[in-house]
N, C-alpha and C positions, 0 to 999 in steps of 0.2 A: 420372680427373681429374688435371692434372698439377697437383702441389704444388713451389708455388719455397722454394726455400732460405732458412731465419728473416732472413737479412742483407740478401737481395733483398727478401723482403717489406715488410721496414723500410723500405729505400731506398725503394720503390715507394710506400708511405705518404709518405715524406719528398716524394716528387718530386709527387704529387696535392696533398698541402697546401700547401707555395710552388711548385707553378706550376714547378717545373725551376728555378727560380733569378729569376723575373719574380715584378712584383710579385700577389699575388690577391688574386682580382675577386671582391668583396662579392655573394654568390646575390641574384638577385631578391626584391624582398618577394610574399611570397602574395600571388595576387588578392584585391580585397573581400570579405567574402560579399555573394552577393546580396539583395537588400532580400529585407524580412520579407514573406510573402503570407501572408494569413488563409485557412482553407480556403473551397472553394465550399461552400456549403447540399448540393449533391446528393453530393457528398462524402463527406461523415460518414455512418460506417455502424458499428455495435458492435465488425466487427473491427479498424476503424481509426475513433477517436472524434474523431482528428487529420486527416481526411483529408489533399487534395493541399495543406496549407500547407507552403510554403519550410521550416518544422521540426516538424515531426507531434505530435512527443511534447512539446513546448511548448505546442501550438495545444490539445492534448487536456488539458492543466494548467489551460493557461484556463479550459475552459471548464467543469472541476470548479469552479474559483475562484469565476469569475462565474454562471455556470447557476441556475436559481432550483431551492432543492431541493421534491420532492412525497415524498411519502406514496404513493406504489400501487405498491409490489411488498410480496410477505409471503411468507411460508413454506410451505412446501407443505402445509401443513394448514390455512392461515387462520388464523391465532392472533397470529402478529405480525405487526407493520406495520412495513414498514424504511425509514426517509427515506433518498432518494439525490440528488445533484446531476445534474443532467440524466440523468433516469432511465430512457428509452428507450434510450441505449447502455448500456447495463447487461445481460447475460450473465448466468443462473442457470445456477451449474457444480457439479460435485462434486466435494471431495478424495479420491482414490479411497484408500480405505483409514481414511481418517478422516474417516467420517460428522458430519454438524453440524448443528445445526437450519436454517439457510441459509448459503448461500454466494453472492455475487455478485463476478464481474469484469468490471472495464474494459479493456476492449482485449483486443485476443488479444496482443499483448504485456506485457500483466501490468503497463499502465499502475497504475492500484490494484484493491485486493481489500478486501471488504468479508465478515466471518464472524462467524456467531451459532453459539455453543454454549450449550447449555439443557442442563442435569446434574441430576443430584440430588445431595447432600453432605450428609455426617453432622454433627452438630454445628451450630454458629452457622454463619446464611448475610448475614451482612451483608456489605458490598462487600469488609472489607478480607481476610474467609478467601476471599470466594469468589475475588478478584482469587490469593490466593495456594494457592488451589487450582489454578485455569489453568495458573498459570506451571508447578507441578509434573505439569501435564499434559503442557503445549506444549512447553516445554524440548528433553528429549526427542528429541519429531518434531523442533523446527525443528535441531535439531542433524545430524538424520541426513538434513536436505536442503540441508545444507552452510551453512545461515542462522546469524550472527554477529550478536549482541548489543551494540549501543555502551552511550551513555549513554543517562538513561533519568531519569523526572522523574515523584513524584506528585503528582496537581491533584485535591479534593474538591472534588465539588460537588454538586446537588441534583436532581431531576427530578420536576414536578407530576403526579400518578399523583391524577385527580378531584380534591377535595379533600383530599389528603396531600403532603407537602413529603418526597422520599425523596430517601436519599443515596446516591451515586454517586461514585466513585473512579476517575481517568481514570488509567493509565501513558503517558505520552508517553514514546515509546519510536525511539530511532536505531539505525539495523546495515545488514545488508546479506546479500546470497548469493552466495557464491562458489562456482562447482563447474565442471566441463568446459566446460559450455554456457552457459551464463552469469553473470554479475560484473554486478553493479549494489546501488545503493546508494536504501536507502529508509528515509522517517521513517513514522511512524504511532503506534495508542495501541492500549491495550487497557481498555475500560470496564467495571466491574463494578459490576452493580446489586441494588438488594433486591427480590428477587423472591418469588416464592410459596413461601413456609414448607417447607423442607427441598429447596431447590431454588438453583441458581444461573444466572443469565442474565450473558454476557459478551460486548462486541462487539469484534472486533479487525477495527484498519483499516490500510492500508497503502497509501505511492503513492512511486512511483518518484522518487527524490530526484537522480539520478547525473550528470543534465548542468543541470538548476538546480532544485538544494536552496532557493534564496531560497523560489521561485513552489510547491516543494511542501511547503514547512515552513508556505506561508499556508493550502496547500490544506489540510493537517492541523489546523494551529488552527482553520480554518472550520468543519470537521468537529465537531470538540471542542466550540466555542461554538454551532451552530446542529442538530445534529443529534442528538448523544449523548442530547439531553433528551428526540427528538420519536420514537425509539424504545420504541414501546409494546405492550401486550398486547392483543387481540382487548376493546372495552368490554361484549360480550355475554357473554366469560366469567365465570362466577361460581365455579369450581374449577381447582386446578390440572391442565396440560395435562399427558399422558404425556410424561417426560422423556426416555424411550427412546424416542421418534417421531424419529428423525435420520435424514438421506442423506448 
């Protein structure tokens, strides 16, 4: 490769920026984008929740936003019941290496991710040890998967378990993953509830925040206000479930 002399390459910058000595001609402005398209219905499939819409990963935001949530996925033992927003494109996966009581994602993009750890813990299991038990779990992992911690906000609140009023403790939580393969930026929480006597139940969620934080910071609070509560135990159990039953 032939390399010109520091003086030449200056000049040669000089002479591309004013044009040789003429005046320069203002770059064109970028085309429009093109208008917004909704995907088709035949479209949407688990690997793409977004299908062929003008911007995929927006159109798959909506439709966590707006989707009406159900009740019918649960954990591979039937014991819990997990609300999901449009729960047919939802994916049961494994973290390999770190078993959980469930795992579900969105997209094979890792639009969001929904996870259930069920533990045992010595000591008091109210929300606010078991919440800071997690973190000295999760920490950790999410550190050695290159995940970065922002700010980060606690919300109490309640959840009706028949007749009992129980408390639940939400982390609303911002960061992101940086590493080779991927950079993206995500909001989400992590819930910890009172659960059966020397046990701890926690849900941690996540949704791609990186090209509109507005639309996923609603999808999070939705999550928060209409789901966190409707996460519940099997109503036929009458004992606690092995806490060691994880994939």
């Amino acid at each position: 490769m032939l390399r010109l002399p520091s003086h030449l390459t200056a000049l040669l910058a000089l002479a591309f920026v004013f044009g040789c000595g003429k005046p320069a001609v203002p770059p064109e402005p970028p085309p429009p984008p093109p208008p917004e398209r909704p995907p088709t219905p035949k479209s949407i499939t688990k690997d793409n929740p977004g299908g062929d819409a003008t911007d995929p990963e927006k159109a798959a935001l909506l439709r966590l936003l707006n989707e009406p949530f159900a009740v019918r996925r649960r954990d591979r033992w039937s014991t819990l019941s997990v609300p999901l927003a449009d729960w047919k494109n939802w994916r049961r996966i494994k973290i390999w290496g770190h078993p959980t009581r469930a795992t579900f994602q969105y997209g094979k993009e890792h639009t969001a991710l929904v996870t259930l750890r069920y533990s045992p813990i010595d000591g008091p299991n109210d929300p606010e040890h078991c919440l800071a038990d997690f973190m000295k779990y999760a920490s950790p992992i999410a550190e050695s998967y290159g995940v970065r911690l922002g700010q980060s906000q606690l919300v109490k609140t309640t959840q009706q378990v028949r007749d009992e009023q129980r408390p639940v403790l939400v982390r609303l939580q911002e960061g992101g993953v940086e590493s080779i393969v991927v950079s993206d930026d995500y909001v989400g929480f992590m819930a910890a509830y009172q659960s059966w006597p020397g046990t701890c139940l926690v849900q941690g969620f996540a949704v791609v925040s990186t090209n509109h934080p507005d639309i996923a910071t609603k999808v999070r609070d939705r999550w928060v206000a209409e789901a966190v509560g409707k996460l519940a135990w099997d109503k036929k159990l009458t004992a606690a479930p092995d806490p060691t039953l994880m994939r």
